[in-house]
PyMOL CGO cylinders between C-alpha atoms (Angstrom):
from pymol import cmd
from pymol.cgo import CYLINDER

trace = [
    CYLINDER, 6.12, -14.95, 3.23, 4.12, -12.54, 0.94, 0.3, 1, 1, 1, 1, 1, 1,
    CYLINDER, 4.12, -12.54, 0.94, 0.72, -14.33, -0.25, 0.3, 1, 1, 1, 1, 1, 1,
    CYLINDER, 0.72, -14.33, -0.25, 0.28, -12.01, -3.02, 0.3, 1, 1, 1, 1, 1, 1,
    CYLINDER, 0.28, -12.01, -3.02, 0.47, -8.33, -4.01, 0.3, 1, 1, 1, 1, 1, 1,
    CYLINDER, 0.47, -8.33, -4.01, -2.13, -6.42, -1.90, 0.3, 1, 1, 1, 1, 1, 1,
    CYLINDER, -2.13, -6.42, -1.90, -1.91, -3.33, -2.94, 0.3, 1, 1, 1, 1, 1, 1,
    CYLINDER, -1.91, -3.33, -2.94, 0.01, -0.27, -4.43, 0.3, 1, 1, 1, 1, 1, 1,
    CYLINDER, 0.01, -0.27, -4.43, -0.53, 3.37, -3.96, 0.3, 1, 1, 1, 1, 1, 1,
    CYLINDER, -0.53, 3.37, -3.96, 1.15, 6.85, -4.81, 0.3, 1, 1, 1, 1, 1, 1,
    CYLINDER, 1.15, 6.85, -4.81, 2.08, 9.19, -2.34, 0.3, 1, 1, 1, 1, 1, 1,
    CYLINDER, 2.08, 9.19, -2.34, 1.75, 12.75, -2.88, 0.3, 1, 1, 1, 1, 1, 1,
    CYLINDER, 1.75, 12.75, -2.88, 1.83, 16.39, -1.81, 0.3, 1, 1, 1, 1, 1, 1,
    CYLINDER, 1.83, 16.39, -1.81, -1.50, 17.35, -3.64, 0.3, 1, 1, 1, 1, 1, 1,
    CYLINDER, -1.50, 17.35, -3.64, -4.18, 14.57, -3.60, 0.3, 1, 1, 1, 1, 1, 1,
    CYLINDER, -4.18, 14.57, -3.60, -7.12, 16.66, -5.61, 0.3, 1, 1, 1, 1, 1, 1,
    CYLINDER, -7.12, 16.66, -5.61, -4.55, 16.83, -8.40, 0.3, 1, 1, 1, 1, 1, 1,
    CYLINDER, -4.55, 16.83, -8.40, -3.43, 13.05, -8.25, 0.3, 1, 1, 1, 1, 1, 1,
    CYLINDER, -3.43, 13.05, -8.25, -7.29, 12.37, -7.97, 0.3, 1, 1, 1, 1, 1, 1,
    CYLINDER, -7.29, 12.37, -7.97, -8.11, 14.67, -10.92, 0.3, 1, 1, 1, 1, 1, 1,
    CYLINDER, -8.11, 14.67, -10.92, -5.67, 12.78, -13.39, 0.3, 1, 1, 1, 1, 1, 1,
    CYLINDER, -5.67, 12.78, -13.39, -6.70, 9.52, -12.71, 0.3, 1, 1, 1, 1, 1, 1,
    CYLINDER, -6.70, 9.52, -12.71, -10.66, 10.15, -12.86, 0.3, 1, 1, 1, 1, 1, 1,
    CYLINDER, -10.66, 10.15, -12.86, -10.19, 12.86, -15.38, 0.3, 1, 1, 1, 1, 1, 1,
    CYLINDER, -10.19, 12.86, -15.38, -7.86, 11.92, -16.90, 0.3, 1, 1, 1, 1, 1, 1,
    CYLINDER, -7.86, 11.92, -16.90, -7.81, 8.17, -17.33, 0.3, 1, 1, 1, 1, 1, 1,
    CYLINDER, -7.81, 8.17, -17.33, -11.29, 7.22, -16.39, 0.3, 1, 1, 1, 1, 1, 1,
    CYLINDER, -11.29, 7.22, -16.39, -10.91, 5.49, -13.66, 0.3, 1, 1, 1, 1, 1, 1,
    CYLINDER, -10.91, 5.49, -13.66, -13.55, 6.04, -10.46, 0.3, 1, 1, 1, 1, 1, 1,
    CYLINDER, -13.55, 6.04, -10.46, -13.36, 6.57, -6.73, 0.3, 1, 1, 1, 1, 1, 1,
    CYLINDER, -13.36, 6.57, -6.73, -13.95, 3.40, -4.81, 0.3, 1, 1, 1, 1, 1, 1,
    CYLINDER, -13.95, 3.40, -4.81, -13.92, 5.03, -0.90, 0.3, 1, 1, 1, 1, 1, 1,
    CYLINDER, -13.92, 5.03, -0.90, -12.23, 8.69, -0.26, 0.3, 1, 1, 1, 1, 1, 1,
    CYLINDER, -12.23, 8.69, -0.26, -10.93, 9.66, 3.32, 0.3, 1, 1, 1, 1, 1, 1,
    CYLINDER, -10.93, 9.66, 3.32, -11.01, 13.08, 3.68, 0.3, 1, 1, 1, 1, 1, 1,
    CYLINDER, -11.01, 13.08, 3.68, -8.00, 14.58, 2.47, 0.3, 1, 1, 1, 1, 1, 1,
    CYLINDER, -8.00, 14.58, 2.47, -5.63, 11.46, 3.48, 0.3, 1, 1, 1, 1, 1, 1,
    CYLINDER, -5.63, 11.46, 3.48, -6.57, 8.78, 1.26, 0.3, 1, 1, 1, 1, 1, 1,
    CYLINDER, -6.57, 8.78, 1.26, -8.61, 7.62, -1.83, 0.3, 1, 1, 1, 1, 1, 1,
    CYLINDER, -8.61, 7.62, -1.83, -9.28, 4.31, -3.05, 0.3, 1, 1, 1, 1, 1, 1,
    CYLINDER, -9.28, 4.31, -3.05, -9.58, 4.02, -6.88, 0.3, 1, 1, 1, 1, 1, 1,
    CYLINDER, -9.58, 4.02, -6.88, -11.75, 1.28, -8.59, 0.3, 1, 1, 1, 1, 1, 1,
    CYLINDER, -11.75, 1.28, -8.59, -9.21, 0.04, -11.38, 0.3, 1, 1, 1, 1, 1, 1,
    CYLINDER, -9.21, 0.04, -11.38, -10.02, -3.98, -12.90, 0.3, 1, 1, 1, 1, 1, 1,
    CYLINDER, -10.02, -3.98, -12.90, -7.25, -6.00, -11.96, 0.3, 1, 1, 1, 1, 1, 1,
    CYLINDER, -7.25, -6.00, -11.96, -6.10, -4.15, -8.97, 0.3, 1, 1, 1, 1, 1, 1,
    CYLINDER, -6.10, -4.15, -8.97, -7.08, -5.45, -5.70, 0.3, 1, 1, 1, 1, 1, 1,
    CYLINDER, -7.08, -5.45, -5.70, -5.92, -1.74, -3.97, 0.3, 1, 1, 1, 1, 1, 1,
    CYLINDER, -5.92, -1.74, -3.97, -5.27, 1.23, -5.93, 0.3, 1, 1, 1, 1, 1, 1,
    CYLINDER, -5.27, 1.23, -5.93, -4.77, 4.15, -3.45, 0.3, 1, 1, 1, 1, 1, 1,
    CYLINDER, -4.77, 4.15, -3.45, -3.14, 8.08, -3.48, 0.3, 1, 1, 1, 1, 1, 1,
    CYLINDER, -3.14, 8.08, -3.48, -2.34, 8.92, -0.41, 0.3, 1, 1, 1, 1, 1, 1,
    CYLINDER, -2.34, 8.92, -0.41, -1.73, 12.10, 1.00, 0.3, 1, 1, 1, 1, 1, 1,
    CYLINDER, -1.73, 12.10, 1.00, 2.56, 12.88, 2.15, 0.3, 1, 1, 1, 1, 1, 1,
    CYLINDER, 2.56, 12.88, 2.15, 1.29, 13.35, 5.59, 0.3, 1, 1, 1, 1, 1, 1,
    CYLINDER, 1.29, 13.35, 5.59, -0.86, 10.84, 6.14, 0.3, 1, 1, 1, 1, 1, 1,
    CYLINDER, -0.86, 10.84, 6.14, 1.68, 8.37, 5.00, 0.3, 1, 1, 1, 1, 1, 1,
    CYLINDER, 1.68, 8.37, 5.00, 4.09, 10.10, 7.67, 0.3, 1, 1, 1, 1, 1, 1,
    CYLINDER, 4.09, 10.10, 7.67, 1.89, 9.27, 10.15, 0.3, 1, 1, 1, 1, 1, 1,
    CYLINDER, 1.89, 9.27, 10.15, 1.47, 6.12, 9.09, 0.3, 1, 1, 1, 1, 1, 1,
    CYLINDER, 1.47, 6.12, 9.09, 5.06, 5.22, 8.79, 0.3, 1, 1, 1, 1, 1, 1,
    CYLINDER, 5.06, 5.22, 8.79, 7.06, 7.59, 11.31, 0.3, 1, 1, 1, 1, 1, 1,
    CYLINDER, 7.06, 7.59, 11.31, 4.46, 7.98, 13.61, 0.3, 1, 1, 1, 1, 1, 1,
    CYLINDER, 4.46, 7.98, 13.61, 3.97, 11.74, 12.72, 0.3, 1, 1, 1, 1, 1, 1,
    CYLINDER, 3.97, 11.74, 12.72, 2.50, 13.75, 10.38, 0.3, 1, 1, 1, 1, 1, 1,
    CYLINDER, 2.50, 13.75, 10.38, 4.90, 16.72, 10.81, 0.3, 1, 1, 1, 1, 1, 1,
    CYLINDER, 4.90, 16.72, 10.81, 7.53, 14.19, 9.05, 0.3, 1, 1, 1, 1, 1, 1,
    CYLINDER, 7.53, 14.19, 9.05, 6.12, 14.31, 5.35, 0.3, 1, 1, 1, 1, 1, 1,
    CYLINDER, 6.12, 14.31, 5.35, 9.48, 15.19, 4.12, 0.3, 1, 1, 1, 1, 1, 1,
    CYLINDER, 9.48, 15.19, 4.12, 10.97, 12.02, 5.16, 0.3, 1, 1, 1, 1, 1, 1,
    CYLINDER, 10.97, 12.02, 5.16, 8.71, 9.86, 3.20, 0.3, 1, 1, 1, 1, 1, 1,
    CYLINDER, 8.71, 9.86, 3.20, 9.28, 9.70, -0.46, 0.3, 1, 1, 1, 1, 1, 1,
    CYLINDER, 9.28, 9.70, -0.46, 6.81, 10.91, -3.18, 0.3, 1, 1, 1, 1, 1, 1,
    CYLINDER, 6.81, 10.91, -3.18, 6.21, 7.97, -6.12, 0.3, 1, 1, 1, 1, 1, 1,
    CYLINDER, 6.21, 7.97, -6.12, 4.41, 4.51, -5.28, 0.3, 1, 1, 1, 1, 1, 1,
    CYLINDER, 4.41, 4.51, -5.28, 4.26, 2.04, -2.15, 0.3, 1, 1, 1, 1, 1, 1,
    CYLINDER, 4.26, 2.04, -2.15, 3.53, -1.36, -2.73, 0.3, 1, 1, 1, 1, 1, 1,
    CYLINDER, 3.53, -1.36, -2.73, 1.81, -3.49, -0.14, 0.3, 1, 1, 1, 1, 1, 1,
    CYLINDER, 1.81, -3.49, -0.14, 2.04, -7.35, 0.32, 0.3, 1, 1, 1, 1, 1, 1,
    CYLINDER, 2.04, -7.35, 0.32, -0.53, -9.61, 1.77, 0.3, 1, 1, 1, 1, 1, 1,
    CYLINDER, -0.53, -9.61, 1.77, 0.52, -12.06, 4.47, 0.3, 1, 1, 1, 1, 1, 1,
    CYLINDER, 0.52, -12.06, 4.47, -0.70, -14.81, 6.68, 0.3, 1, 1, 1, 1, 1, 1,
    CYLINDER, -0.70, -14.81, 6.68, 1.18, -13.79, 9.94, 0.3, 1, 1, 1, 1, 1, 1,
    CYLINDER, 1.18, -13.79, 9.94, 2.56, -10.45, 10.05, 0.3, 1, 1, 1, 1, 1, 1,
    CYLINDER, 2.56, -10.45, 10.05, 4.43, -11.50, 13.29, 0.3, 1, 1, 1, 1, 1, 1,
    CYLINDER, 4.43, -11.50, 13.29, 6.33, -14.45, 11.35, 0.3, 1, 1, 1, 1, 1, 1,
    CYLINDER, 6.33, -14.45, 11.35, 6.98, -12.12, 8.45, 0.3, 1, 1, 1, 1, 1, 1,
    CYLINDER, 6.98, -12.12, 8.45, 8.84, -9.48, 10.59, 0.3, 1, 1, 1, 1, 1, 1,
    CYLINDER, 8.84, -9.48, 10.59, 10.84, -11.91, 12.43, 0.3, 1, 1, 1, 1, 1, 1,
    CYLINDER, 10.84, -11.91, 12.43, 11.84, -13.36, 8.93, 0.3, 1, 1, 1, 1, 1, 1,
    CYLINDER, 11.84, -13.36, 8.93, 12.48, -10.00, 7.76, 0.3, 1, 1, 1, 1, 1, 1,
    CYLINDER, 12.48, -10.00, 7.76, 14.80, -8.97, 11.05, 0.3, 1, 1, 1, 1, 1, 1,
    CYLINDER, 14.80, -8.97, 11.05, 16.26, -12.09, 10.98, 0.3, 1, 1, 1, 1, 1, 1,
    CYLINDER, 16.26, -12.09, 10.98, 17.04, -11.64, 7.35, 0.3, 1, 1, 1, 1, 1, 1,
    CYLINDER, 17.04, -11.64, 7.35, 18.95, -7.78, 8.37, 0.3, 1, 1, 1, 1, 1, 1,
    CYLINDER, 18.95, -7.78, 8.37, 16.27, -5.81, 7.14, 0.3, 1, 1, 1, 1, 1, 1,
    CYLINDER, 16.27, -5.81, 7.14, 15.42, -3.00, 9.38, 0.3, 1, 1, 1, 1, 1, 1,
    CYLINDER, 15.42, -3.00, 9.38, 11.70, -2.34, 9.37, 0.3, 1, 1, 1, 1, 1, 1,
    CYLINDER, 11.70, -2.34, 9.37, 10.24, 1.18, 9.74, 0.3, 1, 1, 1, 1, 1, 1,
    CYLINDER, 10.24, 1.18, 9.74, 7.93, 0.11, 12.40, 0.3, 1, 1, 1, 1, 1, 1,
    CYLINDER, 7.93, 0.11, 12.40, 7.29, -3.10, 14.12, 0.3, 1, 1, 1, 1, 1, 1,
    CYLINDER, 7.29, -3.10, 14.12, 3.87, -5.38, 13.09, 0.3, 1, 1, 1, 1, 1, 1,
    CYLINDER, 3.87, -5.38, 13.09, 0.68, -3.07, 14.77, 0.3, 1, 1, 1, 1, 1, 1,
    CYLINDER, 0.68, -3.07, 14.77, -2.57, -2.98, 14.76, 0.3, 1, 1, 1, 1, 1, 1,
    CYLINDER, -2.57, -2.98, 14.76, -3.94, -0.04, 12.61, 0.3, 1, 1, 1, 1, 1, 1,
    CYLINDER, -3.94, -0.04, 12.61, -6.78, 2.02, 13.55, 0.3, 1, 1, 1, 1, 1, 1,
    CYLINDER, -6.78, 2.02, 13.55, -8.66, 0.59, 10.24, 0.3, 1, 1, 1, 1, 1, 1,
    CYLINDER, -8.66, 0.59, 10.24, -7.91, -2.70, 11.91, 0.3, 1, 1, 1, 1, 1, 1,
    CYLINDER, -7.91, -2.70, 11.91, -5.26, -4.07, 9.49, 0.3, 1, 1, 1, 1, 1, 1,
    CYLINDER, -5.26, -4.07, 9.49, -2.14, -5.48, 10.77, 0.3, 1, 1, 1, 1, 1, 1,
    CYLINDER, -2.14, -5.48, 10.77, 1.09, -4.28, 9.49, 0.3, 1, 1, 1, 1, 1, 1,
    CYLINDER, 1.09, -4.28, 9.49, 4.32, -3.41, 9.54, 0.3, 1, 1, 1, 1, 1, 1,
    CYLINDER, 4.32, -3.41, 9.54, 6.81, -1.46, 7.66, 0.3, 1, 1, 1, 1, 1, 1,
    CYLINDER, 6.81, -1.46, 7.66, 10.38, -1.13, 6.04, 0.3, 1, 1, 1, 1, 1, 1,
    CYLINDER, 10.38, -1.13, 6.04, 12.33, 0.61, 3.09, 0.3, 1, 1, 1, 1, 1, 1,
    CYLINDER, 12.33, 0.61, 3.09, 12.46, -0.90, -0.11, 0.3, 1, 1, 1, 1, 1, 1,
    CYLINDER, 12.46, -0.90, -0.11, 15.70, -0.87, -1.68, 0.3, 1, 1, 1, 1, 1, 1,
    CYLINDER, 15.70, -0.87, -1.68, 14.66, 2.02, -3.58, 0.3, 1, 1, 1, 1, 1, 1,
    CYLINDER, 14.66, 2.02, -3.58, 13.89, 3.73, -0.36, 0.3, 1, 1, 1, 1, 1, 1,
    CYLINDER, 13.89, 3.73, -0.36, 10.01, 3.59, -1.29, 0.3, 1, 1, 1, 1, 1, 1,
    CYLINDER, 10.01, 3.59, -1.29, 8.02, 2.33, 1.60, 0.3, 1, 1, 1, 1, 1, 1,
    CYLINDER, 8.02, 2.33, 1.60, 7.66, -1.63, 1.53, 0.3, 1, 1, 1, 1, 1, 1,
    CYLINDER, 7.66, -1.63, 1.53, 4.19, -2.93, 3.26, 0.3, 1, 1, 1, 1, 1, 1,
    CYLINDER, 4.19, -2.93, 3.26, 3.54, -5.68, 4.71, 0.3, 1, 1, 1, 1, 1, 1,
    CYLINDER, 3.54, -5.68, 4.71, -0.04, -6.98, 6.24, 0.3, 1, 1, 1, 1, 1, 1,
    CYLINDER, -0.04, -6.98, 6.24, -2.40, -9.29, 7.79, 0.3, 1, 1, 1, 1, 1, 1,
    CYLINDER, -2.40, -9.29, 7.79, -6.03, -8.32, 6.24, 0.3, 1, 1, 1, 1, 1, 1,
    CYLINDER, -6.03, -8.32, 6.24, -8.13, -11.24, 6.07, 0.3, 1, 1, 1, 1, 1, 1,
    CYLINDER, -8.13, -11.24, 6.07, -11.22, -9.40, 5.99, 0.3, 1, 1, 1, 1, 1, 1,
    CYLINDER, -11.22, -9.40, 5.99, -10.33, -7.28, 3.15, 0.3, 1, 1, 1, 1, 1, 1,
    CYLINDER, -10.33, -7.28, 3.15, -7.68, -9.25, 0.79, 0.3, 1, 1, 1, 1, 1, 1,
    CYLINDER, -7.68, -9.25, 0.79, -8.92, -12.54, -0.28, 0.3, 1, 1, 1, 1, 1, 1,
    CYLINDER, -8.92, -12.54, -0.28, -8.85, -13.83, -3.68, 0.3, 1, 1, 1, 1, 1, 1,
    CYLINDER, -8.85, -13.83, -3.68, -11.49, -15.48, -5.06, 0.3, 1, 1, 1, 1, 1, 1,
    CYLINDER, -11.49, -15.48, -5.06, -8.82, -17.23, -7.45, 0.3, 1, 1, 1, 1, 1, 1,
    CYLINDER, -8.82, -17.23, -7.45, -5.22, -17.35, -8.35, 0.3, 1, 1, 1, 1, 1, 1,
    CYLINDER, -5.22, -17.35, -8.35, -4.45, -13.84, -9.86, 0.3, 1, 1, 1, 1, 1, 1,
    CYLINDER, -4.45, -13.84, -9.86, -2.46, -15.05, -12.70, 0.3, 1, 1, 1, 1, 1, 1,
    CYLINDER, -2.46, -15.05, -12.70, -2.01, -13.44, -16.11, 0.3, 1, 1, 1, 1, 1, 1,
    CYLINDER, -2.01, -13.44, -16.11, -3.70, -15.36, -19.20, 0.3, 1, 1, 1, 1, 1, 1,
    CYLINDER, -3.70, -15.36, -19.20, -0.85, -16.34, -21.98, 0.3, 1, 1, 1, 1, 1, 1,
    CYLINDER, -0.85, -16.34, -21.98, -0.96, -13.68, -24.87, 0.3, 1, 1, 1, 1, 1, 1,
    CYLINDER, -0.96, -13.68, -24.87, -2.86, -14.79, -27.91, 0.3, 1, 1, 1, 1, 1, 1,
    CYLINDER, -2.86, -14.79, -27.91, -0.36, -16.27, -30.66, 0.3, 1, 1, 1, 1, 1, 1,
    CYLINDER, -0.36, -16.27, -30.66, -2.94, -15.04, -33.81, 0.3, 1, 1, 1, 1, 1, 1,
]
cmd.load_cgo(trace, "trace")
C-alpha cells in the first residue's frame, strides 16, 4: 500500500506559537503559510513538515470546523500512495474504519482518512504532482570510526 512517508504535521490550538518555536527556536524556515490554517516548514530530509491549525484539521477530517475538540493535539503522519481507492478498500477490508472515504481535496490531493491506533489521525494520499522522490529515501549506515 503506502509508497513512502509523505508527510507529518502537528496539530495545534495556537499556530503563531508552534510557528515561533520552530523558526525561532530551532531555525528552521517557512516553506508556504495559509493564513491561519496551515504552514509548511522547510526542514532537510522531510518531504512535508506542516502545523496545522485544530480547526482546520476538523474540517479536514470531520467535515467541520466547529469539531476541533474531537481531533487530537500532537502529530499526523501522512502516507503516499499509488491508488487511494485500492488503499481504502484494503484498509475496510482489513476492519479499519476510516474517518472519511478517499476525496478529492480542494488543494487537489486525493485522500482519505482513519485513526491511528493511538487515535492520532492516519493519512493516506494520491499526490503525484507533489510527492515524488527523486531517489530511494534511505538512511546512510552510521560511520564505524
Amino acid at each position: 500500500m503506502p509508497r513512502h512517508l509523505a508527510g507529518i504535521a502537528e496539530i495545534v490550538d495556537d499556530i503563531d506559537e508552534a510557528v515561533k518555536f520552530y523558526c525561532d527556536t530551532l531555525g528552521f524556515d517557512i516553506h508556504q503559510r495559509m493564513e491561519n490554517d496551515y504552514v509548511m516548514l522547510k526542514i532537510p530530509g522531510v518531504l512535508h513538515f506542516g502545523i496545522w491549525n485544530r480547526a482546520a484539521a476538523a474540517h479536514a477530517i470531520l467535515g467541520s470546523r466547529d469539531l476541533a475538540d474531537q481531533v487530537p493535539l500532537g502529530f499526523t503522519i501522512e502516507f503516499e500512495v499509488n491508488d487511494i481507492d485500492q488503499t481504502a478498500k484494503q484498509l475496510s477490508a482489513a476492519g479499519c474504519q476510516l474517518t472519511h472515504p478517499p476525496r478529492t481535496e480542494p488543494w487537489g490531493q486525493k485522500s482519505c482518512r482513519m485513526d491511528a491506533v493511538s487515535g492520532a489521525p492516519l493519512g493516506f494520499a494520491e499526490t503525484p504532482w507533489a510527492r515524488q522522490l527523486k531517489s530511494d529515501a534511505t538512511a546512510a549506515p552510521a560511520d564505524s570510526d
